[in-house]
VOGU-3710 file (C-alpha; in Angstrom, 3 decimals, decimal comma):
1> xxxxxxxxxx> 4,677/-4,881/1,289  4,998/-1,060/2,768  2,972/0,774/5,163  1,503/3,441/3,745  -1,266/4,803/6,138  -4,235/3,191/8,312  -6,348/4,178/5,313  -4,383/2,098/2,463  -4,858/0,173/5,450  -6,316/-2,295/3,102
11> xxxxxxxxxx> -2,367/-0,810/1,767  -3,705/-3,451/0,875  -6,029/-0,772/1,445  -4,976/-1,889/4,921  -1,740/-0,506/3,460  0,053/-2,034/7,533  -1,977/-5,178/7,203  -2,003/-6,250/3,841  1,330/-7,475/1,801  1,701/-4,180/-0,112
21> xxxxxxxxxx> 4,176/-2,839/-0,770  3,862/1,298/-0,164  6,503/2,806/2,581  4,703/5,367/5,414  7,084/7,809/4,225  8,891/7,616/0,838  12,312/9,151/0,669  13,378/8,044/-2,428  14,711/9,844/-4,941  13,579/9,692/-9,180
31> xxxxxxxxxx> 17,486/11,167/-9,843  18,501/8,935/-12,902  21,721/8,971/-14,983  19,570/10,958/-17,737  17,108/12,548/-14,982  16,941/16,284/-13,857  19,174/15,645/-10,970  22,463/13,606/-13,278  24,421/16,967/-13,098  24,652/16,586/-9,062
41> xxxxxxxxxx> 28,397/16,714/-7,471  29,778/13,557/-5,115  30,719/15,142/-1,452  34,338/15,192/-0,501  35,072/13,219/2,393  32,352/10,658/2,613  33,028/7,449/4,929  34,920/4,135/3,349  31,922/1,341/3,629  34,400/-0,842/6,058
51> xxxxxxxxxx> 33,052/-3,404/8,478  34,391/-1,513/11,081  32,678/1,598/10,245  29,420/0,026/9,482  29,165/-1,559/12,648  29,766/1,982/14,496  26,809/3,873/12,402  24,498/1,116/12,681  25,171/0,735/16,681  24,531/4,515/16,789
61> xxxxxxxxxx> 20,833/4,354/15,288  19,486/0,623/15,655  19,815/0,651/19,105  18,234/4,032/19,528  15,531/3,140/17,252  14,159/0,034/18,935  14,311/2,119/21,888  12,106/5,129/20,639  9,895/2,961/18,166  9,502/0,686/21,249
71> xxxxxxxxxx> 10,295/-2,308/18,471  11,326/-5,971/19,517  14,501/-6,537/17,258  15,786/-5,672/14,012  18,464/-8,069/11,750  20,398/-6,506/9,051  22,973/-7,190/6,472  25,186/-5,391/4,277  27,073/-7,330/1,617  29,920/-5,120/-0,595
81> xxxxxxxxxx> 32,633/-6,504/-3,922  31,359/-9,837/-3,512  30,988/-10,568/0,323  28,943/-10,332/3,573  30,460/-7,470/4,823  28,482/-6,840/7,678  25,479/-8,880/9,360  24,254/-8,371/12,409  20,727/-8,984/14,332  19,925/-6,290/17,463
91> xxxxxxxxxx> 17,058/-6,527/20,060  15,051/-9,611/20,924  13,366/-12,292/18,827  11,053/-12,996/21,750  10,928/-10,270/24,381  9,540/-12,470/27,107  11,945/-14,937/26,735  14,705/-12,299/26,446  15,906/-14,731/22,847  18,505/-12,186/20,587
101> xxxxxxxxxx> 18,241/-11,655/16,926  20,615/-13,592/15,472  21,391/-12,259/11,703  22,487/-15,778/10,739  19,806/-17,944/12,888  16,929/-15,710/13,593  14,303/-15,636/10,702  12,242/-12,996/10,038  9,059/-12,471/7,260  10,533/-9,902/4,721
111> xxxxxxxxxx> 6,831/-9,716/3,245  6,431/-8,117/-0,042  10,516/-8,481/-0,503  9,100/-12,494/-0,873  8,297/-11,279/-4,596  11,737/-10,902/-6,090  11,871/-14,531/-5,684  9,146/-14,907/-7,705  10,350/-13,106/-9,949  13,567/-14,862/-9,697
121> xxxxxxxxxx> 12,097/-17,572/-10,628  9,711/-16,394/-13,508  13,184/-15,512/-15,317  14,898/-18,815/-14,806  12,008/-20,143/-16,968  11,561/-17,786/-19,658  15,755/-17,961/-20,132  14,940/-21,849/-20,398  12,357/-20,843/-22,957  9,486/-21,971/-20,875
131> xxxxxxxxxx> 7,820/-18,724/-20,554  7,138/-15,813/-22,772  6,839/-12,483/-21,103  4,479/-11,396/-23,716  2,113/-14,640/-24,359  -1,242/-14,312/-22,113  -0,718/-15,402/-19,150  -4,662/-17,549/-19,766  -2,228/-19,841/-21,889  -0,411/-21,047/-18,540
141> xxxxxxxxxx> -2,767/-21,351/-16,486  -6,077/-23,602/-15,579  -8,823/-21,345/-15,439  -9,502/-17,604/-16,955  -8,644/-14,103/-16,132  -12,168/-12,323/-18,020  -11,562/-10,711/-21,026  -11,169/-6,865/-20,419  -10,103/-3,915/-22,783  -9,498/-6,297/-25,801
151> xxxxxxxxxx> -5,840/-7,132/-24,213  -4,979/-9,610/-23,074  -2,655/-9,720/-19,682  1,079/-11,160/-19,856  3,802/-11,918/-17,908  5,504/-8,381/-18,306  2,371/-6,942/-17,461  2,750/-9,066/-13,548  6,397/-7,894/-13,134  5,358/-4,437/-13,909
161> xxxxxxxxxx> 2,132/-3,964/-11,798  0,361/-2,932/-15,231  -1,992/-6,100/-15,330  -4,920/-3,402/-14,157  -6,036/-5,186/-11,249  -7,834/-3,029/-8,670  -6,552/-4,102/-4,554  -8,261/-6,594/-2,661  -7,978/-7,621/0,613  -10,217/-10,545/1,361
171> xxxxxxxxxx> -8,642/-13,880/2,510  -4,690/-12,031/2,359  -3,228/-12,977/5,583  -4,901/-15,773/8,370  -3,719/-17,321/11,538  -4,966/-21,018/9,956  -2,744/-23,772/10,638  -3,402/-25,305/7,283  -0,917/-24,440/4,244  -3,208/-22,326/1,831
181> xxxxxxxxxx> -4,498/-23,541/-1,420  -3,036/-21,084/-3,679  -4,907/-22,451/-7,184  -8,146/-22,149/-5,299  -7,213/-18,737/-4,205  -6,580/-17,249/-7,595  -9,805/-18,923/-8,825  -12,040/-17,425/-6,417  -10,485/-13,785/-5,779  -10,160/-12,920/-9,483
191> xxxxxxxxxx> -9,881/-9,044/-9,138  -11,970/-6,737/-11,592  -9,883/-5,097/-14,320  -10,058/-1,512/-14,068  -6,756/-0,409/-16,195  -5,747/-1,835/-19,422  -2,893/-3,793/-19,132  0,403/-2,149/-19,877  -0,637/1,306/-18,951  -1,089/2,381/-15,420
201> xxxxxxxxxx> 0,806/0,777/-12,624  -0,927/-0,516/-9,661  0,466/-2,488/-7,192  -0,883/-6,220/-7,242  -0,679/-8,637/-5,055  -2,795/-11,171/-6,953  -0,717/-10,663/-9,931  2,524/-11,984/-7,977  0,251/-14,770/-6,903  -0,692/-15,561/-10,457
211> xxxxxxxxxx> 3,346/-15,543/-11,104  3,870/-18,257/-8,665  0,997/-19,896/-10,093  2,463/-19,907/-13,294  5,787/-21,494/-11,870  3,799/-24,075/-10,116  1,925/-25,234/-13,490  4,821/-25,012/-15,773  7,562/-26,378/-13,487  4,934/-28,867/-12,651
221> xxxxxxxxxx> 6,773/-28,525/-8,411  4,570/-26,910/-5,777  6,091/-22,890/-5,838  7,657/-23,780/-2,628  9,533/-27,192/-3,647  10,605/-24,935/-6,514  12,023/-21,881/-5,265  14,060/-24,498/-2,558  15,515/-26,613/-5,464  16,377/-23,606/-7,724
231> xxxxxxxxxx> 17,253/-20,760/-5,593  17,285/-21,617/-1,893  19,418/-24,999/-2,482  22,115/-23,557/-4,899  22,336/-20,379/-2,480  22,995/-21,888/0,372  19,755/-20,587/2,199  19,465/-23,336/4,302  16,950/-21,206/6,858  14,696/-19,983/4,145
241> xxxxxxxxxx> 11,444/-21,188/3,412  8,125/-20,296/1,721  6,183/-23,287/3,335  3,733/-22,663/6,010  3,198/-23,455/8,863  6,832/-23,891/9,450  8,324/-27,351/9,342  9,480/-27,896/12,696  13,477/-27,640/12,206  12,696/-24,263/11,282
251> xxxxxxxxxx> 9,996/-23,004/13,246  12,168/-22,579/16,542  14,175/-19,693/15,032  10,931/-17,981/13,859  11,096/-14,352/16,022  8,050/-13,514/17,510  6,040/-10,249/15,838  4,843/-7,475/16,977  2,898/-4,330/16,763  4,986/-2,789/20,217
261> xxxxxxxxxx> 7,487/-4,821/21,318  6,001/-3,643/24,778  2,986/-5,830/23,379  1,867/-8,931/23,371  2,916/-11,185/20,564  0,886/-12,081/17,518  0,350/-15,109/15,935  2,464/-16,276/13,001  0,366/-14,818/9,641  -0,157/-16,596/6,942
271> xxxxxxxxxx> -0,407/-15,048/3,523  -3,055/-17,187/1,584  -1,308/-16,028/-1,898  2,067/-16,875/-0,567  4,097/-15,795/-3,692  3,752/-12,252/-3,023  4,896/-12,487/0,610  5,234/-15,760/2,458  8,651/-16,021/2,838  10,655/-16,279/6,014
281> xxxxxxxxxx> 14,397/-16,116/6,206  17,474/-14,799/7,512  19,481/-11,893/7,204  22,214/-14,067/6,258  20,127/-15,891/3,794  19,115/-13,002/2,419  23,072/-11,417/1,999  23,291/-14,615/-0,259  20,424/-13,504/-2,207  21,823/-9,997/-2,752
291> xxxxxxxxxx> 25,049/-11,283/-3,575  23,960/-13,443/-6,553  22,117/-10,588/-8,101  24,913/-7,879/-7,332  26,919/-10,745/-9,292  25,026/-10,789/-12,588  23,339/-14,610/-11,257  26,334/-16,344/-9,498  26,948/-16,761/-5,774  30,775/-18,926/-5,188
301> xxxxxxxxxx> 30,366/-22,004/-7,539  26,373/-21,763/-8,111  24,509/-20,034/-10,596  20,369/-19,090/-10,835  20,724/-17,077/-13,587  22,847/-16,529/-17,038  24,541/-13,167/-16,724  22,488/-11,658/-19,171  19,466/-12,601/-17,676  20,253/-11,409/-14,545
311> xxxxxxxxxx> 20,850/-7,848/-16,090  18,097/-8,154/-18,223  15,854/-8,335/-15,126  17,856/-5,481/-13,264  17,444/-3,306/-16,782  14,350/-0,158/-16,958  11,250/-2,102/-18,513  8,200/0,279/-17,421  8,387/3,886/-16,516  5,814/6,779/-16,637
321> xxxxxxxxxx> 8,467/9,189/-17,432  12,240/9,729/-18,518  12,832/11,106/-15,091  11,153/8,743/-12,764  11,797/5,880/-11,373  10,630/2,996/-13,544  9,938/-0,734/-12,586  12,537/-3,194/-13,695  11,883/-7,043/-13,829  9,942/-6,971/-10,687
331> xxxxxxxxxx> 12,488/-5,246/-8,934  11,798/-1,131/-8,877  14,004/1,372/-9,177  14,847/3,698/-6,210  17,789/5,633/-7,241  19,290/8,496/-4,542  22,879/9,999/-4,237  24,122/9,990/-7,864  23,357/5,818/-7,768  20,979/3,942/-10,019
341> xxxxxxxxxx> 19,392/1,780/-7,026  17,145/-1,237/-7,451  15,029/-3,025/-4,641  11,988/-4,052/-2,828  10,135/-3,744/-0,007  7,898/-5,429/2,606  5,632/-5,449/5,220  2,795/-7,940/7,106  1,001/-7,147/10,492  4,582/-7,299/12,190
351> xxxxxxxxxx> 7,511/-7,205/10,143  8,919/-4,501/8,054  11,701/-4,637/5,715  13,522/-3,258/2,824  16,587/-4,535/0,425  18,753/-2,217/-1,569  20,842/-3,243/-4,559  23,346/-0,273/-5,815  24,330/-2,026/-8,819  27,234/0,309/-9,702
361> xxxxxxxxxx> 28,899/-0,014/-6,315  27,874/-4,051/-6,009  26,442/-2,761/-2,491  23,604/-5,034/-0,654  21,556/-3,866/2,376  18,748/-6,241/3,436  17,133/-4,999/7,132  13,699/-6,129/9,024  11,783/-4,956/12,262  9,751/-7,785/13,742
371> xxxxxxxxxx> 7,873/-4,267/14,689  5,516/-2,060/13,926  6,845/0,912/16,511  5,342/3,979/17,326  6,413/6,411/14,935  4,571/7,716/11,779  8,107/7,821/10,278  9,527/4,582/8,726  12,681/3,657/10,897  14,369/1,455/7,757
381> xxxxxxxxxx> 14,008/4,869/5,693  15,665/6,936/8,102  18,031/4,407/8,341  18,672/4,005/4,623  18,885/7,738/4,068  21,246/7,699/6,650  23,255/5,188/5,321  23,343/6,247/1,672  24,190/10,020/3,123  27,205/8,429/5,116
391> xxxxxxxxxx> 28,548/6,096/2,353  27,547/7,861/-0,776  27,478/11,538/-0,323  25,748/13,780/-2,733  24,450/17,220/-3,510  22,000/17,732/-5,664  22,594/20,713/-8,576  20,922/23,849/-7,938  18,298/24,644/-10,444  16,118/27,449/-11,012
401> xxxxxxxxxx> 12,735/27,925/-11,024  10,948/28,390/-14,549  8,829/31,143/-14,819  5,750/29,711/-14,961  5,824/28,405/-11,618  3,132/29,464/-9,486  1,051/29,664/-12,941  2,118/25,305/-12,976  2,055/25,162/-9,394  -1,856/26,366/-9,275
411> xxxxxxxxxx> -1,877/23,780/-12,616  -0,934/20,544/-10,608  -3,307/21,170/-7,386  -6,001/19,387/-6,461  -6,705/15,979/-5,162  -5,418/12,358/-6,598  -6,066/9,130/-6,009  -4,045/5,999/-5,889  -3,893/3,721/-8,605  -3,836/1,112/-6,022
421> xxxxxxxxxx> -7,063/0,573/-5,036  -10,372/-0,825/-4,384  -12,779/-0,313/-7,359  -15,637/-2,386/-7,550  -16,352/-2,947/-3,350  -16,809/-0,905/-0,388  -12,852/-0,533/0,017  -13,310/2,620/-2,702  -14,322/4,414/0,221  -10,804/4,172/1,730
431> xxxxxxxxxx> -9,277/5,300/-1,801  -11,586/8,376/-0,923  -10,007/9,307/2,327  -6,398/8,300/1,444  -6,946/10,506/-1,398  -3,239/12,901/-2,037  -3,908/16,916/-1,964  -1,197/19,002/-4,128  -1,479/22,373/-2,566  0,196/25,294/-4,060
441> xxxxxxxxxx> 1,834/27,904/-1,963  2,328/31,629/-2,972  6,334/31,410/-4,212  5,339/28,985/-6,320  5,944/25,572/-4,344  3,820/22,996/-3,550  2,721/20,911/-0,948  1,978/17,046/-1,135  -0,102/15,713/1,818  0,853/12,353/1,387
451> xxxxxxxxxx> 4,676/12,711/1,680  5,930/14,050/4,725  8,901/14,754/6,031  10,889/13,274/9,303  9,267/15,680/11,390  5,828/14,903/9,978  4,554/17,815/7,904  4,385/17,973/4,227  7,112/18,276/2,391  7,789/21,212/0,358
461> xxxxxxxxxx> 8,363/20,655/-3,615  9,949/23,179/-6,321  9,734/22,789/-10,009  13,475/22,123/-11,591  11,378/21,896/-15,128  8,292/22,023/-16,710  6,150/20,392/-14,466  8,998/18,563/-13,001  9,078/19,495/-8,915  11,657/18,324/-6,663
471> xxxxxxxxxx> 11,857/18,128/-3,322  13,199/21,422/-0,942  16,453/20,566/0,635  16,415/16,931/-0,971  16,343/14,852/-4,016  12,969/13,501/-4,556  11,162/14,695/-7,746  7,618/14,380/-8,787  6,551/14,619/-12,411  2,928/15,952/-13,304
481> xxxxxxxxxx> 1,717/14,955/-16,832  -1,349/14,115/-18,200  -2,432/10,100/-19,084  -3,702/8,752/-22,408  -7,240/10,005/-21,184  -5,772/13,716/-20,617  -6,482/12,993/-16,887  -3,755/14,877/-14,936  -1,738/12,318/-12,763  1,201/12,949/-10,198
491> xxxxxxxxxx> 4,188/10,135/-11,259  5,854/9,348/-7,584  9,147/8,301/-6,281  7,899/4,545/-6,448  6,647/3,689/-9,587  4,650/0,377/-8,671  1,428/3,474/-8,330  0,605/6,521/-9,907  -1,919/9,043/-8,428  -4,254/10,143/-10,614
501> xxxxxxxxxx> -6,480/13,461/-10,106  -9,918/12,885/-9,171  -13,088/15,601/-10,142  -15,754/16,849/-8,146  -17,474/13,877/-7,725  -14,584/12,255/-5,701  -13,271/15,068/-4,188  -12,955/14,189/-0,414  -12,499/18,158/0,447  -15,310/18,822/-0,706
511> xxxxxxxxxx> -17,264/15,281/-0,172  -16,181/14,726/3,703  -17,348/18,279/5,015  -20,564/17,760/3,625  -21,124/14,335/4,075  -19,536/15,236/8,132  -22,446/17,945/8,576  -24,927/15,965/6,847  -24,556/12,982/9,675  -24,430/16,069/12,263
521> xxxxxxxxxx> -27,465/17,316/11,391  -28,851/13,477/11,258  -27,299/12,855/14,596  -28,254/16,140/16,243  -32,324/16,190/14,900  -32,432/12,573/16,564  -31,034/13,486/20,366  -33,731/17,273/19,736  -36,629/14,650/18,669  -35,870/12,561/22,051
531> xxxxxxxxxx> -35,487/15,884/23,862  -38,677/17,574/22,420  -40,640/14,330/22,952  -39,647/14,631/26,689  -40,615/17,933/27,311  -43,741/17,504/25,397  -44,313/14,324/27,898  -43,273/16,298/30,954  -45,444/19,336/30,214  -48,470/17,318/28,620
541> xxxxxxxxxx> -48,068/18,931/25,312  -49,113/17,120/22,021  -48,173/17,516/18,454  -51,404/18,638/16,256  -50,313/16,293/13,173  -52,232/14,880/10,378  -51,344/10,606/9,861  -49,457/11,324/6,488  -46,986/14,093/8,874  -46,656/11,398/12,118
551> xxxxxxxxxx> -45,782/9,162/9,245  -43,596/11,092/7,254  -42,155/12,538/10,704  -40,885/8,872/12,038  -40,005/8,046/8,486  -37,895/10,774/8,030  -35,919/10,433/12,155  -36,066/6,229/11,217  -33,888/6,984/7,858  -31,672/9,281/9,777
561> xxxxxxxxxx> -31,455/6,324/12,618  -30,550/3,598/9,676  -27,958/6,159/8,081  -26,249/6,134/11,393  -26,197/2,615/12,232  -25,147/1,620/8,667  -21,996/4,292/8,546  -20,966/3,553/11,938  -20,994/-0,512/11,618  -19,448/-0,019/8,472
571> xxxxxxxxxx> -16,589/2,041/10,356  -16,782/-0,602/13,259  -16,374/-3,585/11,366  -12,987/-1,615/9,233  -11,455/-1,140/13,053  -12,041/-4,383/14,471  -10,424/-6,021/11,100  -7,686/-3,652/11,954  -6,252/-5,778/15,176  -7,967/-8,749/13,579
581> xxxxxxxxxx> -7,019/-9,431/10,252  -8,350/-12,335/9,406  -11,786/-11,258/9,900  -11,316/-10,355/6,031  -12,560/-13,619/5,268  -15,811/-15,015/4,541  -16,827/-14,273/8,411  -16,382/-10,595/7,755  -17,865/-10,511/4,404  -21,654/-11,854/5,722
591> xxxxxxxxxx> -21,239/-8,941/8,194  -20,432/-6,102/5,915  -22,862/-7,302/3,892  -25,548/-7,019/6,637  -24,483/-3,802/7,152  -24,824/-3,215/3,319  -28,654/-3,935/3,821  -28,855/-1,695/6,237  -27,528/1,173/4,357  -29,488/-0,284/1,294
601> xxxxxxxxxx> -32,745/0,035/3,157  -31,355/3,499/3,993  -30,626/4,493/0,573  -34,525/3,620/-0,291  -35,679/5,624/2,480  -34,187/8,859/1,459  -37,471/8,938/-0,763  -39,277/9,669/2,189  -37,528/12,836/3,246  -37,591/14,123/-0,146
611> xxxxxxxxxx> -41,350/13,192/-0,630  -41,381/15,080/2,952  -39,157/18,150/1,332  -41,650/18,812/-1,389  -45,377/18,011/0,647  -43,768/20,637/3,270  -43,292/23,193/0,095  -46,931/22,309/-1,122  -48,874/22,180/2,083  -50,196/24,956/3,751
621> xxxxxxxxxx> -49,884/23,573/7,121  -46,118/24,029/7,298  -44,897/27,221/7,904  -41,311/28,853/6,423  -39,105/27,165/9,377  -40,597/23,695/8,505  -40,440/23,971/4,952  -36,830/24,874/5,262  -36,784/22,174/7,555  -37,523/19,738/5,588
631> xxxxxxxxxx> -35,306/20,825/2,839  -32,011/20,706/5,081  -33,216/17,012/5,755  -33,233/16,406/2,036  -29,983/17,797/1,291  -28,128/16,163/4,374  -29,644/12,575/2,709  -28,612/14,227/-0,532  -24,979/14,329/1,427  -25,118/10,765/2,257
641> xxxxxxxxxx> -26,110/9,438/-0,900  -23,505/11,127/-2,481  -20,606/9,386/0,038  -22,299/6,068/-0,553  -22,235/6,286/-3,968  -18,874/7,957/-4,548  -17,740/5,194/-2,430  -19,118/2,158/-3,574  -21,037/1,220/0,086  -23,457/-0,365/-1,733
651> xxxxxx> -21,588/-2,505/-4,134  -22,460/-6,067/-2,844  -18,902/-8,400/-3,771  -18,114/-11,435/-2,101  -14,283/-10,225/-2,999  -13,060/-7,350/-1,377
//
């Protein structure tokens, strides 16, 4: 569960609110053993991983970090050959009560890191033959995912993020009391298909759901009971749960969450599909986790999966390219410095956290802000680059540019969309705006809007191979190449998403200027009709009007009124479901879809203000200023139509 922007926002679409999984800044590199980067030299003199000298880096930049972020409290553990080698918690679990992070007491919600237990657990049963990563997954389960494509979904296809769900936020996180129903969940938020499955990643949070739904029906234990008997128990994670509420031996060391830590708390969130993020736990908990996978299954005496399981799930099983990252068994790659890395991410409302496996080394690092800070950069990525840089030194290889450069550079620009997304509601407006712009620049580099650097610009990007660009000054690569459809698509650092390039119909440079000065022009002929109405009232004037023009002229000033009210409650309800997140419920969905009318009635009313475009052309009465007039009106409604279709404001769902 990453932040990615406000705008993902639903990153989830509300890629901070939602259990996604998409970092605000990715820093991760696509090096791999057989990747453009492999030839890359080790630095000289890089730091031994002690205790000692762990605890010195990390008291250099936590500390600072809370302090600049203005976040609560962090917890964070590193585990190395075998054993916690470091765990520490910094900062306050509950600011008001001054209460420290403890890294072996204090839980904390990992979010989206919740799945690899899942996953965990998926494997245990297909090694015990009780799954089959390839059967479809309508053979496990009590009701039906639709027919789509003529293929049929499978268990590879959820571990992957290729089932071809589109996002949905609806009914994702709540402050109820009540433990969620997850079988009535699935049931009633089936997302629409809009990939085949096995082809495009797209991060899914209903398809981790449907895992642990899976687990439930063929286990035949509640996901929770299960995960406790068969990974929790034999781990020794005796302050982990996936139950919510909290049971109350547990819910005193829950840490508060917040958005500043100089804010108020929130209230503890529950995630309605609780597979794919309910989990809270420990840092020390989670070192225990680390180590059994760092161990091919095996933590001391106990075992949750057979050695060759346990590699099995760490091995490459879908990838967009040779050279990029690919997922793994639900775990993604992430590989940097010369090291094939495997991990996960999370992140609700509050918490934010990230664990690191670098399998070669048998190096752990699990850390979580019970913050959202300040910044627009990550904190745990600055933090993880740092700590990779310190411990496992690397330089890159030098590489020159191909020749065809700026000729590929001009190729690959353009604007892309996220694979992860809203198709068939209003939340494919919000793929418009987060929409990724490849610029290129004259020496042949490009610019990606979407990843930015720790200072917060773009970062700059310079092809190492045909159509292969890596970063200036870094490591991450991006590979261009078109999909089955020929459709150009950008393959990034995390390979849960692909961003695909959009034509001029979704083009948000193109579609947001005109769509801005068409609701100028609406806005601005409304406040000169109240103006010229008062000086006409003031000086006794009187406009010489046949009934079909007074008609026509309210008509046209009552569409531009409706377009107005519809846009901005649409953009009103989006920000209060921002700070309120559970308003994506039911609630929420009777007032969008009020709004919806409103933009529906609208949508019919353009007619009028084209029927007044073409009587102004026909009628002698109007002279060259009103007839072009009346044709701007047209074309700004042309402007608005063209946003509201493009972005699916119209498309009534109950799911969202």
């Amino acid at each position: 569960m990453r932040k990615f922007t406000a705008l993902i926002m639903l990153g989830l679409i509300f890629p901070s609110l939602v259990i996604g999984q998409v970092p605000k800044t990715p820093n991760i590199s696509t090096k791999q053993e057989t990747g453009p980067n492999s030839a890359g030299t080790k630095d000289a003199g890089q730091h031994e991983l002690t205790a000692s000298d762990a605890e010195a880096f990390l008291e250099g930049v936590v500390p600072l970090q809370l302090a600049r972020e203005d976040i609560a409290g962090a917890t964070i553990a590193i585990v190395k050959d075998g054993k916690v080698l470091f765990e520490k918690g910094y900062g306050y679990a509950d600011v008001k009560e001054k209460r420290k992070v403890s890294a072996e007491d204090t839980l904390f919600r990992p979010g989206s890191v919740s799945k690899l237990f899942t996953w965990t657990s998926v494997m245990q049963l297909v090694e015990q033959g009780k799954l089959d990563l390839d059967r479809d997954v309508n053979e496990y389960i009590d009701y039906k995912i639709p027919d789509a494509f003529g293929k049929p979904i499978t268990l590879r296809n959820l571990l992957t993020h290729t089932p071809g769900f589109e996002e949905q936020a609806k009914d994702l996180i709540s402050f109820k009391t009540e433990s969620p129903d997850l079988g009535r969940y699935l049931k009633t938020h089936i997302p629409s298909r809009i990939f085949p499955p096995g082809t495009v990643p797209a991060y899914s949070n209903y398809g981790a759901a449907l895992a642990g739904y899976i687990v439930e029906r063929v286990s035949g234990q509640p996901f929770g009971q299960y995960v406790d008997e068969h990974i929790f128990k034999p781990l020794e994670m005796n302050h982990s749960t996936f139950v919510q509420p909290l049971t109350p031996e547990l819910a005193p060391n829950m840490s508060n969450g917040y958005q500043l830590a100089s804010d108020k708390e929130l209230k503890f969130e529950t995630v309605t599909p609780f597979p794919a993020g309910s989990l809270s736990s420990t840092a020390d908990d989670m070192a225990r986790f680390m180590l059994a996978h760092l161990q091919d299954g095996q933590f001391g005496d106990a075992r949750i999966l057979k050695p060759e399981t346990a590699k099995l799930m760490h091995s490459r099983l879908f990838g967009l390219d040779p050279a990029a990252n690919a997922m793994a068994y639900g775990f993604y790659e992430e590989s940097h410095n010369g090291h094939r890395i495997i991990g996960h991410a999370g992140d609700t409302t509050c918490f934010h956290s990230d664990l690191h496996l670098i399998l070669d080394a048998g190096v752990g690092l699990f850390i979580s802000y019970n913050s959202a800070g300040r910044g627009q950069i990550s904190p745990r990525s600055i933090l993880w680059e740092a700590f990779l840089d310190r411990y496992f030194p690397y330089t890159p290889p030098p590489a020159a540019a191909p020749e065809t450069a700026k000729q590929d550079a001009a190729a690959v620009s353009g604007s892309y969309e996220s694979s992860r997304r809203g198709e068939m509601s209003f939340l494919k407006a919000f793929s418009l705006l987060g929409e990724m712009t490849v610029s290129p620049a004259d020496d042949g580099t490009i610019q990606v809007s979407a990843l930015l650097a720790p200072n917060g610009k773009p970062k700059r990007w310079e092809e190492i191979a045909p159509m292969t660009f890596r970063e200036v000054d870094g490591q991450d690569v991006l590979v261009f190449k078109p999909n089955e459809n020929g459709q150009m698509q950008t393959i990034v650092p995390f390979p849960f998403m692909t961003f695909q390039r959009v034509g001029l119909w979704s083009n948000t440079k193109i579609l947001l200027p005109v769509v801005g000065i068409s609701l100028f022009v609406m806005l601005l002929t409304l406040i000169l009709w109240f103006v010229g109405w008062l000086v006409r009232w003031h000086y006794g004037g009187k406009l010489e009007l046949t009934r079909l023009e007074w008609w026509l002229r309210i008509g046209v000033r009552a569409v531009f009124a409706l377009v107005l009210i519809f846009l901005t409650s649409m953009v009103g309800l989006i920000v209060y479901a921002t700070s309120n997140i559970d308003f994506l419920s039911d609630t929420g969905s009777r007032w969008f879809q009020i709004a919806q009318v409103v933009g529906v009635i609208a949508a019919i009313g353009t007619l009028a203000v084209f029927f007044n475009a073409i009587y102004a052309w026909i009628s002698s009465r109007y002279r060259i200023w009103g007839k072009l007039q009346a044709t701007l009106f047209a074309l700004v409604c042309l402007g608005f139509l063209w946003f509201v279709f493009a972005g699916h404001l119209l498309y009534f769902n109950s799911n969202f």
